[in-house]
MDAnalysis code that builds the backbone (N, CA, C; Angstrom):
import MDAnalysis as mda
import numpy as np

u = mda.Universe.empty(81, n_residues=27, atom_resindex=np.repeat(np.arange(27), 3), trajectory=True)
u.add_TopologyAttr("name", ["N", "CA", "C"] * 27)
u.add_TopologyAttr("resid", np.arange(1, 28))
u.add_TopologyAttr("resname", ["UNK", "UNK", "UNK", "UNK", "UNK", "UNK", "UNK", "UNK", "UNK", "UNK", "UNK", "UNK", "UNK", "UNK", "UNK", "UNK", "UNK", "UNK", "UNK", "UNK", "UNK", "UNK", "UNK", "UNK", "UNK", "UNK", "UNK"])
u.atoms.positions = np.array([
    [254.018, 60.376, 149.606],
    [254.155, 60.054, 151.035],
    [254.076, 61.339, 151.870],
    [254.627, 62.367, 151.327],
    [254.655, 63.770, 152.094],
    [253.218, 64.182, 152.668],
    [252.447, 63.843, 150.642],
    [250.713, 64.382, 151.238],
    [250.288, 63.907, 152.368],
    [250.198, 62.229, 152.842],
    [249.792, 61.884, 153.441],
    [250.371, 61.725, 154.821],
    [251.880, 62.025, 154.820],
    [251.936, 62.488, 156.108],
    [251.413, 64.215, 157.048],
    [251.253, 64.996, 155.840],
    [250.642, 66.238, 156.034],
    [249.241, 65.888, 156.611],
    [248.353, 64.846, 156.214],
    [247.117, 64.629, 156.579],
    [247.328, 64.143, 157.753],
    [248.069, 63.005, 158.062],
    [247.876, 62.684, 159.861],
    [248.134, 63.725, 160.672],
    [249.311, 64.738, 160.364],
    [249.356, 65.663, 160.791],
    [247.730, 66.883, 161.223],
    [247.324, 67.050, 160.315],
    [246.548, 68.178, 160.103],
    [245.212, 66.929, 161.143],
    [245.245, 65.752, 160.676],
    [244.037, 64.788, 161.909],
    [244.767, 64.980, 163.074],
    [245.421, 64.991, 163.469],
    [246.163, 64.876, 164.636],
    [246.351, 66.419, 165.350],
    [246.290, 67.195, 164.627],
    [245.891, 68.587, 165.827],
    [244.379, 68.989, 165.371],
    [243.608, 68.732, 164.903],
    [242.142, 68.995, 164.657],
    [241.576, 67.472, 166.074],
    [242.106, 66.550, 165.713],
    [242.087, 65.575, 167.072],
    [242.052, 66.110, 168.433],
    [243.346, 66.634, 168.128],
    [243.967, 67.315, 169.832],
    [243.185, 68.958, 169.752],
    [242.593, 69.316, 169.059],
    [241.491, 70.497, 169.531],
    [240.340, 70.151, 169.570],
    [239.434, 68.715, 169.092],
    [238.328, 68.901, 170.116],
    [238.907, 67.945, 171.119],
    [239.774, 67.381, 171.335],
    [239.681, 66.587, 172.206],
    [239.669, 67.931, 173.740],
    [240.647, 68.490, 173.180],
    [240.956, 70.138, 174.123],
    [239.234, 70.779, 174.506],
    [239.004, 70.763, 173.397],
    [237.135, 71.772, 174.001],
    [236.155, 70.339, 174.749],
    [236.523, 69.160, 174.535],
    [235.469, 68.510, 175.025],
    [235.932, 68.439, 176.633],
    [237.484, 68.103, 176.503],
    [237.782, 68.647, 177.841],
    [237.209, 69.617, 178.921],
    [237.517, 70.687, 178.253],
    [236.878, 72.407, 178.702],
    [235.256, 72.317, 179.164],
    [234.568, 71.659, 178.288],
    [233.017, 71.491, 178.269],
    [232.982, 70.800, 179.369],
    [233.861, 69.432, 179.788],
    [233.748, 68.604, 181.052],
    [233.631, 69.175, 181.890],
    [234.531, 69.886, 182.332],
    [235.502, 70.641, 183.478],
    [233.737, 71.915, 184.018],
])
């Protein structure tokens, strides 16, 4: 259970950094 909470983790700020550059690219 640990591994796979390490993985939403690790999706979840790789998520929130492109979501961050596609932002930036908008702007």
């Amino acid at each position: 259970m640990d591994s796979q909470y390490d993985v939403i983790i690790i999706g979840g700020g790789i998520a929130g950094l492109t979501s961050a550059l596609y932002c930036e690219d908008r702007i």
